[in-house]
C-alpha positions in Angstrom: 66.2 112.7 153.7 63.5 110.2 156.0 66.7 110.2 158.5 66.2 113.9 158.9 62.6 114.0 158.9 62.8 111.4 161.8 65.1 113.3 163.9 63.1 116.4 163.4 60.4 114.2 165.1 62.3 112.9 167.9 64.5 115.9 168.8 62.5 118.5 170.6 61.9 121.8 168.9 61.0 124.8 171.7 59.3 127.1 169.9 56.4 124.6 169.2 56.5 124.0 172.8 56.3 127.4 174.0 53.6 128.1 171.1 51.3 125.3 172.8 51.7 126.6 175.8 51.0 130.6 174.8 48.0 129.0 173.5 46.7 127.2 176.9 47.6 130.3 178.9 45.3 132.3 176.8 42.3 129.9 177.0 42.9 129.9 180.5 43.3 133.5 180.8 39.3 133.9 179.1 37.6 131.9 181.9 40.1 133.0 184.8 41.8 136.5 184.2 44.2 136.2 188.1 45.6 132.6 186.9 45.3 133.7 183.2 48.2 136.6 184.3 50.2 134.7 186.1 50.6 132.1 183.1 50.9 135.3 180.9 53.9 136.3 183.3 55.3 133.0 183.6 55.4 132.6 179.4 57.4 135.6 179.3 60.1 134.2 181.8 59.9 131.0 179.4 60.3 132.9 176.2 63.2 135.2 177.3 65.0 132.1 179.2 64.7 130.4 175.6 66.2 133.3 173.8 69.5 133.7 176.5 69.6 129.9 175.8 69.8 130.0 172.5 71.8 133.2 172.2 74.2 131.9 174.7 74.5 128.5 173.0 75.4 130.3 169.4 78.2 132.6 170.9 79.5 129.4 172.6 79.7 127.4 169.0 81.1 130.7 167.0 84.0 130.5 169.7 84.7 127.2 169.0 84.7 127.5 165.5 86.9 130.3 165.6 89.4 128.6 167.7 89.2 125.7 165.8 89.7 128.1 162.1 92.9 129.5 164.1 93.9 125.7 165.0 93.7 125.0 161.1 95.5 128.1 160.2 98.3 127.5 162.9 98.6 123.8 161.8 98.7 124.8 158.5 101.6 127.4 158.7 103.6 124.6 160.6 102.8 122.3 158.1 103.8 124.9 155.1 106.9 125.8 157.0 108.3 122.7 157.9 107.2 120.8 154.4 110.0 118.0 154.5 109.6 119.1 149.8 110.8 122.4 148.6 108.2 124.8 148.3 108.4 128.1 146.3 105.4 130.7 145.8 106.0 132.4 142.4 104.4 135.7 140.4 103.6 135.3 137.0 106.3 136.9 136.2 108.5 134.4 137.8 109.7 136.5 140.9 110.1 134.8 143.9 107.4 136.4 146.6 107.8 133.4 149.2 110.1 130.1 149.6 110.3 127.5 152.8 114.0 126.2 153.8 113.9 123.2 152.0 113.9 125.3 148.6 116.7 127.6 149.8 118.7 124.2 150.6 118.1 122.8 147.2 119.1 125.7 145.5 121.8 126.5 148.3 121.2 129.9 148.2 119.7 132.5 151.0 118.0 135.8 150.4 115.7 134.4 147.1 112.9 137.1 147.3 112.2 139.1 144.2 115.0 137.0 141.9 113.7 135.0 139.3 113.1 131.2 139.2 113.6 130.5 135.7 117.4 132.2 136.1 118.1 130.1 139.1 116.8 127.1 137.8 118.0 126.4 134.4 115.6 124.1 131.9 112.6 125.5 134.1 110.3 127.4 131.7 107.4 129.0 133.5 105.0 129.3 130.1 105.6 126.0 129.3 104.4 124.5 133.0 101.2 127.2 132.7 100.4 126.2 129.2 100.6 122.7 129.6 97.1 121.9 131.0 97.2 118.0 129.8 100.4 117.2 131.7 100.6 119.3 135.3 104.5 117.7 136.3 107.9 119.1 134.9 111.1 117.3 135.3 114.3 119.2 136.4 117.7 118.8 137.6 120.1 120.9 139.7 123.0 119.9 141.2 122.8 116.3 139.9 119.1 115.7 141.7 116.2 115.3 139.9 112.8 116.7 141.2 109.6 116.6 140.0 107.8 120.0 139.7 104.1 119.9 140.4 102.6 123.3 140.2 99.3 124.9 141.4 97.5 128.2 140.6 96.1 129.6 143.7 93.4 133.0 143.9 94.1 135.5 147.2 91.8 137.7 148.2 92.6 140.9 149.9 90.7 143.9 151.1 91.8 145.8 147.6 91.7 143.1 145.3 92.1 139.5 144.3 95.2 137.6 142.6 97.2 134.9 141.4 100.1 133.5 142.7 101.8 129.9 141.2 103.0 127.5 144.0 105.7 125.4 143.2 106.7 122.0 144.6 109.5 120.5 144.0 109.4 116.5 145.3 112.7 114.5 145.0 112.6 111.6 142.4 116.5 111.0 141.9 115.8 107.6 143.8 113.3 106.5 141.3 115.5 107.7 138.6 118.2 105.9 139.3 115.8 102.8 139.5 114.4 103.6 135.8 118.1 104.1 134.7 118.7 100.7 136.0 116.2 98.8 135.0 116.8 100.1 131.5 120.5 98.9 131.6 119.8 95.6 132.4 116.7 94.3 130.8 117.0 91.0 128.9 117.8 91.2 125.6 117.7 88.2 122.7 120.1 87.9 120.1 120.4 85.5 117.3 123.1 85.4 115.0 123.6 83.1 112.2 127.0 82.8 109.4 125.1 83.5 105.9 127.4 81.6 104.0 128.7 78.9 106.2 128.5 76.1 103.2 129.5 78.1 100.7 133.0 79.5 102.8 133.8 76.1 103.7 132.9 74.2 100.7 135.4 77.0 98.7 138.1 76.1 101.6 141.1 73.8 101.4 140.5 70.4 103.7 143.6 71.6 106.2 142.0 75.4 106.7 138.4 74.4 107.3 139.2 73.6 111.3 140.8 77.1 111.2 138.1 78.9 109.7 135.3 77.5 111.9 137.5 78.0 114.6 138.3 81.6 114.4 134.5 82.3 113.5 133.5 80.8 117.4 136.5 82.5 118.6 135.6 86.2 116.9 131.7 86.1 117.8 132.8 84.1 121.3 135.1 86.9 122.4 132.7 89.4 120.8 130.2 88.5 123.4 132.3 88.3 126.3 133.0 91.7 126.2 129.5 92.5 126.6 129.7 89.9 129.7 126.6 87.6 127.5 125.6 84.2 127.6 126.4 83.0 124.5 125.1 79.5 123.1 125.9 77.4 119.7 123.0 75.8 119.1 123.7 74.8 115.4 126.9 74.6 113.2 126.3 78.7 112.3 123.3 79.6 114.5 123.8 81.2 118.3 122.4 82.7 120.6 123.3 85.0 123.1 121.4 86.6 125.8 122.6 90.5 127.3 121.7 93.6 129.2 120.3 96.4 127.5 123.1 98.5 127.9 125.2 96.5 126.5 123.2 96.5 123.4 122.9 100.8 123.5 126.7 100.4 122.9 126.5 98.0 119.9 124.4 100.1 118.6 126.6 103.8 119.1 129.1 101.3 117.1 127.1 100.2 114.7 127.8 96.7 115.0 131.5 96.6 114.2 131.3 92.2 114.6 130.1 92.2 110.8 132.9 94.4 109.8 135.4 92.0 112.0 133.8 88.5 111.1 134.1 90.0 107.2 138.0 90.6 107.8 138.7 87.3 108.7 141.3 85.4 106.3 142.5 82.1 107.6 142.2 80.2 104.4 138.9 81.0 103.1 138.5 82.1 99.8 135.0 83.8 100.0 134.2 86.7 103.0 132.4 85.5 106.2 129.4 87.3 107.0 127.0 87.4 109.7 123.4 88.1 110.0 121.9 89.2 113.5 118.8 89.6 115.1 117.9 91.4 118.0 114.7 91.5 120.2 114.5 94.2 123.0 111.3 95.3 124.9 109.6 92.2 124.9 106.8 91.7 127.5 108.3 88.4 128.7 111.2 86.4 127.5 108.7 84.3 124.9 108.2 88.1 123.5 111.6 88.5 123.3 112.4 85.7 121.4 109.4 86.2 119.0 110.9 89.6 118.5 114.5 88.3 117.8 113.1 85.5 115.5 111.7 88.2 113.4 114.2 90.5 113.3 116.8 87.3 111.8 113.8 86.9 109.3 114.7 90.3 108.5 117.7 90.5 108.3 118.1 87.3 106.2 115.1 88.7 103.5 117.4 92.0 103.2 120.2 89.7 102.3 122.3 89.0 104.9 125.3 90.6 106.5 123.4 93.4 108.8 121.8 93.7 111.9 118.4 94.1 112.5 116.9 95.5 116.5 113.6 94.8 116.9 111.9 97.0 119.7 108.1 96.3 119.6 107.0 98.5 116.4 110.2 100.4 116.3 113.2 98.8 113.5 116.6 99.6 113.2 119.3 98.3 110.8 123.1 98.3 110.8 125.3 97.0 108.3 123.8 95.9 104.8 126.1 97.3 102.5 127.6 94.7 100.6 125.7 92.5 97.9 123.6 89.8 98.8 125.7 86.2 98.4 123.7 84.2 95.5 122.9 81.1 96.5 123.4 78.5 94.4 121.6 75.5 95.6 118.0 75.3 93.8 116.5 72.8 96.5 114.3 75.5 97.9 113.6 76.6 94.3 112.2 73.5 93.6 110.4 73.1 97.1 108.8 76.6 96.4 107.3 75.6 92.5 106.0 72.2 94.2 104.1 74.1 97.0 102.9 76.4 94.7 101.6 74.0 92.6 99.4 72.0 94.9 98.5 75.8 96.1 97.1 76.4 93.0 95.4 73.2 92.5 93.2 73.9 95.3 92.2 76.8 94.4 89.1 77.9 92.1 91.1 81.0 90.4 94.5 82.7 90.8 94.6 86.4 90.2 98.3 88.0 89.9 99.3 91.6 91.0 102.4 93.7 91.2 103.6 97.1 92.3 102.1 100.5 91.6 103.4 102.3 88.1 104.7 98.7 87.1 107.8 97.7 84.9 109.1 94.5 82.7 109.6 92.9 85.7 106.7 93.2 87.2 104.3 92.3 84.7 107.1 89.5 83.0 106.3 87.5 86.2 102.9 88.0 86.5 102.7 86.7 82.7 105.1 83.6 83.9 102.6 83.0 87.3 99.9 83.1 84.9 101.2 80.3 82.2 101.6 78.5 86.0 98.2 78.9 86.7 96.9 78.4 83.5 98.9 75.2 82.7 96.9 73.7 85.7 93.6 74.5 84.1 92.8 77.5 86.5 90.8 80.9 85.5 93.7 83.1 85.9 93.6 86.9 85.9 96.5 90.0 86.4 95.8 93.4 87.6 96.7 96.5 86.3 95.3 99.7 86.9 97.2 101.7 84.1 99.7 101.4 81.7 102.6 103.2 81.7 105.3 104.0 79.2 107.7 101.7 81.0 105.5 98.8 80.4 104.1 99.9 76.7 105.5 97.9 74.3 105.1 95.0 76.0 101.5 95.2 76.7 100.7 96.5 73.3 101.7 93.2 71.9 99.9 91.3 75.3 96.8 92.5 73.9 97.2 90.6 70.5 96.4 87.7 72.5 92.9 87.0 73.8 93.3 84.6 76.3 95.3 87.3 78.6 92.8 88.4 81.1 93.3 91.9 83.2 91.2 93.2 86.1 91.2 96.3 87.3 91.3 96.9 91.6 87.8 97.2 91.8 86.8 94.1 89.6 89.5 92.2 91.8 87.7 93.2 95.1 84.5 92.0 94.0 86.0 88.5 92.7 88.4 87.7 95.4 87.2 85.1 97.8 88.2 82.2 99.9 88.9 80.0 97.3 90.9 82.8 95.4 95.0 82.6 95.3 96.6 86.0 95.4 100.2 85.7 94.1 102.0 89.1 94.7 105.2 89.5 92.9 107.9 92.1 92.3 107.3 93.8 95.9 106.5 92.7 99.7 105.1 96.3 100.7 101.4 95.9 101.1 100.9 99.5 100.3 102.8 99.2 96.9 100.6 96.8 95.3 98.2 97.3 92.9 95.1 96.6 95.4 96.2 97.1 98.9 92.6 96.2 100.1 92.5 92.5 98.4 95.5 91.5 101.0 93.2 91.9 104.0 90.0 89.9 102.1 92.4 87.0 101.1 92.6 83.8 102.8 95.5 82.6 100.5 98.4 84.5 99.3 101.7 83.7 98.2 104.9 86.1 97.8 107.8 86.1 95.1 110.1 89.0 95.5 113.9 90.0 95.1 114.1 93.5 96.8 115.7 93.4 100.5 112.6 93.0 102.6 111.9 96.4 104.4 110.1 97.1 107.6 106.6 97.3 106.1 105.7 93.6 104.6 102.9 91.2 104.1 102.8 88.7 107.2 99.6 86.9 106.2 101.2 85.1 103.2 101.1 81.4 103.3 103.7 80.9 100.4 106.9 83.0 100.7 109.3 83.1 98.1 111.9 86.3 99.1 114.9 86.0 97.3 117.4 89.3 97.4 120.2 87.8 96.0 118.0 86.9 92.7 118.8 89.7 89.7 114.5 90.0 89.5 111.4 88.8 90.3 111.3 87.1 86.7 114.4 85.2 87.5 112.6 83.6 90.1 109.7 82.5 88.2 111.5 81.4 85.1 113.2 79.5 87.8 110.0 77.9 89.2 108.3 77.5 85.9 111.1 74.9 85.3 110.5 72.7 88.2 106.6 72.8 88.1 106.9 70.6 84.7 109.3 68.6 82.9 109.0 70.1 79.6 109.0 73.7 78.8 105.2 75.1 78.7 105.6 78.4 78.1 104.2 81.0 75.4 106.9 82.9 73.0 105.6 85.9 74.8 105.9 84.7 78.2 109.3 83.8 77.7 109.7 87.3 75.8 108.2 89.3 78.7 110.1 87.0 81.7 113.5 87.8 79.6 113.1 91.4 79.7 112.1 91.5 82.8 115.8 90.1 83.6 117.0 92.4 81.6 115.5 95.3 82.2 116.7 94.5 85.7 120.8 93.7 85.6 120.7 96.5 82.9 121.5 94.0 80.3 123.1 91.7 82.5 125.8 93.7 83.7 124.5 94.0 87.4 123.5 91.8 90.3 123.9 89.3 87.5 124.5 85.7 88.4 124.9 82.0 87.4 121.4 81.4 88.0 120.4 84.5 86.3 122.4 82.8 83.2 120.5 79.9 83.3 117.6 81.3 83.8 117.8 83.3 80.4 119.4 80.3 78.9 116.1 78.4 79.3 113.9 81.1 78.4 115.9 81.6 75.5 115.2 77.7 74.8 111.7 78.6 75.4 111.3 80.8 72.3 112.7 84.4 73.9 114.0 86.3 70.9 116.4 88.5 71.6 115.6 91.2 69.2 112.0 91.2 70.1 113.0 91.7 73.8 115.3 94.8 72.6 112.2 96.4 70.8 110.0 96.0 74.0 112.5 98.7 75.4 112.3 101.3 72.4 111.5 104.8 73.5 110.0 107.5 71.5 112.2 110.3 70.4 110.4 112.7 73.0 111.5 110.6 75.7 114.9 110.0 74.1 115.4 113.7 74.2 114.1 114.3 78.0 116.8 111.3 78.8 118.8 113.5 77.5 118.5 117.0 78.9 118.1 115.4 82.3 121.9 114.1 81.8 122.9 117.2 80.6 121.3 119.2 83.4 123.3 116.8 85.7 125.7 118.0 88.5 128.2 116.4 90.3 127.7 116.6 94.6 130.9 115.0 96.0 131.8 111.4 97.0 131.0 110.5 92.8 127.6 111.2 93.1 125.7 112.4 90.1 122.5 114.3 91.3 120.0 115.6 88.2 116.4 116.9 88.0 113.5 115.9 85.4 111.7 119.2 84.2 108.2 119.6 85.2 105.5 118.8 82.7 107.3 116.1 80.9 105.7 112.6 80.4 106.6 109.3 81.7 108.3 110.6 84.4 109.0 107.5 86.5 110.3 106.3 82.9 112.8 109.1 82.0 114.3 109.0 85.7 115.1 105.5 85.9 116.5 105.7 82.4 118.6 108.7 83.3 119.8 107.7 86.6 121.3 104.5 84.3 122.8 106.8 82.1 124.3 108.8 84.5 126.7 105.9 85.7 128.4 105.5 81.9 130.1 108.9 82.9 134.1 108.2 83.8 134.1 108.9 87.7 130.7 108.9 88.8 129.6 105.7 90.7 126.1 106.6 92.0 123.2 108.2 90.4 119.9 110.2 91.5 117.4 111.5 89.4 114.1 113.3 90.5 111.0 113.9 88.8 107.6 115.2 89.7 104.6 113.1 88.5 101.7 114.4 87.7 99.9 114.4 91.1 102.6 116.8 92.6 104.4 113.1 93.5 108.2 113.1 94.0 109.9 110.3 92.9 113.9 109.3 93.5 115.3 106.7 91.1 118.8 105.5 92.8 121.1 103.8 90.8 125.0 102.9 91.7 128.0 100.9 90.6 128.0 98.8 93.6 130.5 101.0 95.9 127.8 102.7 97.7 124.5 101.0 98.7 121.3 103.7 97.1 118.7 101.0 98.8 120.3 102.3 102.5 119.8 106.2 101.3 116.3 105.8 99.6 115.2 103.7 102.6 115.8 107.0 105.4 113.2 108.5 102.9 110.4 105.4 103.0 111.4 103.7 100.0 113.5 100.2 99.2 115.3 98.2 95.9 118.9 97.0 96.2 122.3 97.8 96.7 122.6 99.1 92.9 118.6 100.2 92.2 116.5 101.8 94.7 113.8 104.3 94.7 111.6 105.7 96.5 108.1 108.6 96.5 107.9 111.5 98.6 104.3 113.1 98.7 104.1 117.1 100.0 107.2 118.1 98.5 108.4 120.6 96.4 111.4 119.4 94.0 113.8 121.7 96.2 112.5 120.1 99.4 113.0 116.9 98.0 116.4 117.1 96.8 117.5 118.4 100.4 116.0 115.9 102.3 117.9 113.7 99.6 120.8 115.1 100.2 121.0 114.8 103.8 120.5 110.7 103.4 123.3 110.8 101.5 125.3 112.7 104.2 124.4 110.6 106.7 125.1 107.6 104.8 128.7 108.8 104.9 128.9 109.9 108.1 127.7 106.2 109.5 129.9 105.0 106.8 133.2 107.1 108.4 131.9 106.3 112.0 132.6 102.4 111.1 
C-alpha cells in the first residue's frame, strides 16, 4: 500500500498539471484579457493533445492484449492437441464430444465421437469418478496398460446457455506399476521355525534311528526352503531361520503351508509325529521390525500349541495349520520355575486380587480359589472378582459362601482398590476383553497370566508373569500343579481342592478328553488334598428345568453333513450359556456324530456358539472365523447383532470353509 502511494507521488499525473495551469491562465486572463486568450487557446491544444494521447495509448494496449489473448488461445490449442497424455472431453451422459490422438491410440480406435466411454473402456464407471469427491484418480487397464484417470468438471459458456462437460486424462502409470509389483515380490521377509517336540521324538527313538531322524528333519525343511530360493540358517538343534521374498511367501500361503503336513509324515524310526511351529514377520519397517514381528508370531504360534503357522503383517494375523492336539509336555521344570516366580511376585506385593472370564465356570473360579489359598498362604489380603453368578458356577459358590474368609469384589470395588502395589492374577483366559474388569489391566502395574486355551490374536502383553499352557486339560490343572511346588506340604482347603478338581473335570468331561498324565497327577494330589469325589459330582447337579431344556435341545438336533450335529436353544429359557455347553456334550454320545454346535440367545439379544468335537475336527479353528477361541475339542464363541438365523448361517459357512481349507491341503 505506501509503495503505491509513493509512486502515485513520483509518477506524473496530467490532469493535475493541466488543472494548475487552467487555473494560471485564468488569473492571468483577469488582469490581461490579449495574453489571457492566447493561454485560453493554448490550454485547449494541451487538453485535446492529452486526450489523443491517452486515447491513442489505450487502443495501442487493447491491441496488445488482444494479440496476446489469441497467443494464449493458439498456444493452448497446440498444447491441447499435441498433449503427449490421452485426453477425452466427455457428456454426462458419457458420450464422447471431443478426443486428441493419443486417446484414439490408446483405445486403437478412429471415429470415437458420440460412442460411449464406459462401453469402450471396461471397469470405467462414470458415477463412481463424479461421486467420489474425496478421491479425484481412478485406476484402469486396457490392453495390459495401466493409466491413471484424473478427471475435471469444466462450465462453457455460449451465447444460448452455459454447460458442463467432464474432461478426462488419462496418464500412463504401467511403469510405476510394475515397480510396486516388484517391490512387493521381493520385500524381506523373516521366518522362524522351531521342531515342537524335538526331545520328546528323539528321546521315544531307538539309539541307531536318531541320526536319521534329525537328519531327514534338516533335509525336509532344508529342501523346503530351497525351493523358495531362501537363506536358511540352523541356529539351534530345532530352531532356524530363514530369510525370503515376499512372493515366495504369497505362495506358502495359497498352500497353506504344506511343510507341517510333510515334516508330520515323516517315519524314519520315530515313534511320535514331528511337528513344526513357524513364525513369520512381513511388512516390517526395517529388518529389526521384521524380526520383532517374526519373534511374535513364533510366540504365537507356540501359545496356540504348536504345529501351525502364524504371518504376522503389522496388525493383520493369519494362521495355517493347528489342527492336531497340542503335544503335553511332560517335563515340570517350567512348572516349578513359574510357582517360584510367582511366589516372590506375591511376596512383594501388598494384596493380590484374582479374576477370570465373563459368565464364568468350574474352572474358572476352581483356580481363582487355588491362586487365592497361594496368596493367602503367604499372608496376603487376597480378593476374587465376580460380577454375577451363574448357573454354571451355582453349586459351587453356594457352598463358597459358607466360608467367611472368601472375599469377592465386584469390577467397580476392584477399580477403586487396584494400585501399584496390587497383583492381578488373570486365569482361565488371555483376551483382555473377556475378563471380568477389562479396565483394571490398563491401571495395573503387575499382572500375571495362567491359561490353557490356544492363545488367539487379541492377548494381554503387559503381563510380567506368563503361564500359557494349551496342552494343559484346564486352567485348574495348572494351579493344582503350581500349588505343589510353592510348598512342601499340601496347604490347601477341602474346598479348594473340591473346586480345583471340578474344574478338571468339568473340563476333560470327566476325564475323557485332552486328558493327560499330568492331569492324573494333578487330581491324584488334589484328591490327597481332601477332594471328595462325590461332593465334586453334586457341584455339577442341574435342576430338572434345565435337565429338561438339555433335553429338547438334543431332540431338536439335526444332522448338517461331515458328522456334525447342529441344534438350537429356545428363546426364553434360563441359563443359556449353561444348557448349550451341556447339550453340545451330549450331542457327541450319538453313534456317528463327531462334532457338536449348540446356539442360544442370552438375555441381551447375545448369541452364543458352544463347539464341542471328538478330536477329528478342530471347533477352536471354526469358532475362531467368528471372534471366539477354546481348543481343539471345546470352543465357543458370542456374536452380538444377530438374529439366531443369522447366526447359524454365518456358523455354517466357518464350517464350510473349514473343509474347504481342509480339502485344499
Amino acid at each position: 500500500m505506501k509503495n503505491k502511494r509513493l509512486s502515485k507521488l513520483l509518477i506524473p499525473d496530467t490532469k493535475i498539471h493541466l488543472g494548475i495551469m487552467t487555473l494560471l491562465v485564468m488569473i492571468i486572463a483577469y488582469y490581461n484579457l490579449i495574453i489571457g486568450s492566447i493561454g485560453i487557446f493554448v490550454m485547449v491544444y494541451f487538453v485535446y493533445y492529452n486526450w489523443k494521447a491517452q486515447h491513442d495509448r489505450k487502443e495501442m494496449w487493447t491491441k496488445y492484449i488482444e494479440n496476446l489473448s489469441s497467443d494464449i488461445d493458439s498456444v493452448t490449442r497446440h498444447a491441447v492437441l499435441e498433449l503427449p497424455i490421452s485426453l477425452s472431453v466427455i457428456e454426462f451422459d458419457g458420450s464422447i464430444s471431443w478426443y486428441n490422438s493419443k486417446f484414439s491410440e490408446m483405445l486403437d480406435t478412429k471415429d470415437l465421437l458420440e460412442m460411449n466411454i464406459e462401453d469402450l473402456i471396461p471397469g470405467l464407471q462414470l458415477d463412481g469418478i463424479l461421486q467420489d469427491k474425496e478421491n479425484m484418480v481412478v485406476e484402469v487397464t486396457i490392453d495390459n496398460t495401466h493409466y491413471k484417470v484424473v478427471h475435471n468438471i469444466v462450465k462453457t459458456h455460449t451465447e444460448m446457455d452455459e454447460r458442463y462437460i467432464i474432461m478426462l486424462y488419462f496418464i500412463d502409470i504401467t511403469n510405476f506399476n510394475n515397480l510396486k509389483v516388484k517391490y512387493n515380490e521381493e520385500k524381506p521377509v523373516i521366518m522362524f521355525v522351531q521342531v515342537d517336540n524335538y526331545d520328546d521324538v528323539l528321546k521315544n527313538t531307538e539309539e541307531a534311528n536318531k541320526p536319521l531322524v534329525i537328519a531327514e528333519i534338516d533335509r525336509c525343511i532344508g529342501l523346503w526352503s530351497a525351493n523358495m530360493n531362501a537363506l536358511i540358517q540352523k541356529y539351534q538343534k530345532d530352531k532356524y531361520i530363514i530369510f525370503l521374498e515376499n512372493q515366495n511367501l504369497e505362495i506358502l500361503e495359497t498352500k497353506k503351508f504344506t511343510i507341517l503336513d510333510e515334516i508330520r509324515e515323516i517315519q524314519v524310526g520315530n515313534q511320535i509325529p514331528i511337528t513344526l511351529s513357524i513364525g513369520v514377520g512381513v511388512n516390517g519397517k526395517n529388518p529389526a521390525q521384521l524380526d520383532a514381528y517374526a519373534r511374535a508370531a513364533m510366540d504365537l504360534a507356540l501359545g496356540r500349541g504348536g504345529d501351525q503357522a502364524v504371518v504376522k503383517k503389522i496388525r493383520d494375523l493369519n494362521f495355517y495349520g493347528g489342527k492336531t492336539k497340542a503335544v503335553e509336555k511332560r517335563n515340570k521344570v517350567r512348572a516349578r520355575v513359574i510357582a517360584h516366580a510367582l511366589r516372590q511376585l506375591i511376596d512383594q506385593s501388598k494384596d493380590v486380587v484374582i479374576m477370570g472370564h465373563k459368565f464364568p465356570d468350574m474352572d474358572s473360579l476352581g483356580a481363582a480359589l487355588g491362586v487365592y489359598r497361594a496368596a493367602k498362604n503367604r499372608g496376603k489380603d487376597a480378593y476374587i472378582v465376580l460380577n454375577s453368578v451363574n448357573e454354571s458356577i451355582r453349586n459351587l459358590y453356594d457352598r463358597i459362601k459358607e466360608y467367611e474368609e472368601y472375599k469377592f469384589i465386584t469390577s467397580e470395588e476392584f477399580l477403586n482398590r487396584v494400585s501399584k502395589d496390587t497383583l492381578v492374577v488373570v486365569v482361565d483366559t488371555h483376551r483382555p476383553g473377556f475378563t471380568q474388569c477389562p479396565q483394571a489391566l490398563d491401571k495395573a502395574d503387575r499382572i500375571v497370566l495362567i491359561d490353557h486355551h490356544r492363545r488367539g490374536a487379541e492377548f494381554i502383553e503387559n503381563a510380567v508373569l506368563t503361564y500359557l499352557e494349551p496342552y494343559a486339560s484346564s486352567a485348574c490343572e495348572l494351579v493344582s500343579e503350581i500349588l505343589q511346588y510353592m510348598y512342601d506340604k499340601i496347604n490347601i482347603e477341602k474346598i479348594e481342592a473340591e473346586a480345583l478338581l471340578a474344574g478338571i473335570t468339568v473340563d476333560t468331561k470327566n476325564f475323557s478328553f485332552k486328558t493327560g498324565v499330568r492331569t492324573f497327577e494333578a487330581a491324584s494330589w488334589l484328591r490327597r488334598a481332601g477332594a471328595d469325589t462325590t461332593n465334586v459330582r453334586q457341584l455339577f447337579q442341574d435342576d430338572l428345568h434345565t435337565f429338561v431344556a438339555i433335553a429338547d435341545v438334543v431332540k431338536n438336533a439335526q444332522e448338517i453333513g461331515n458328522n456334525i450335529a447342529l441344534s438350537v436353544c429356545s428363546k426364553g429359557i434360563e441359563n443359556t450359556s449353561l444348557v448349550a455347553a451341556q447339550a453340545a456334550d451330549e450331542l457327541l454320545n450319538i453313534r456317528g456324530i463327531t462334532a457338536s454346535f449348540v446356539l442360544g440367545i442370552r438375555d441381551n439379544d447375545e448369541i452364543i456358539i458352544s463347539g464341542r468335537s471328538l478330536g477329528d475336527i478342530n471347533v477352536q479353528v471354526i469358532l475362531e472365523k467368528l471372534g471366539g477361541g477354546g481348543h481343539l475339542t471345546v470352543a465357543g464363541t458370542q456374536l452380538k447383532n444377530h438374529t439366531i438365523e443369522e447366526a447359524t448361517s454365518v456358523l455354517e459357512k466357518a464350517i464350510d470353509e473349514y473343509f474347504e481349507e481342509g480339502e485344499e491341503l
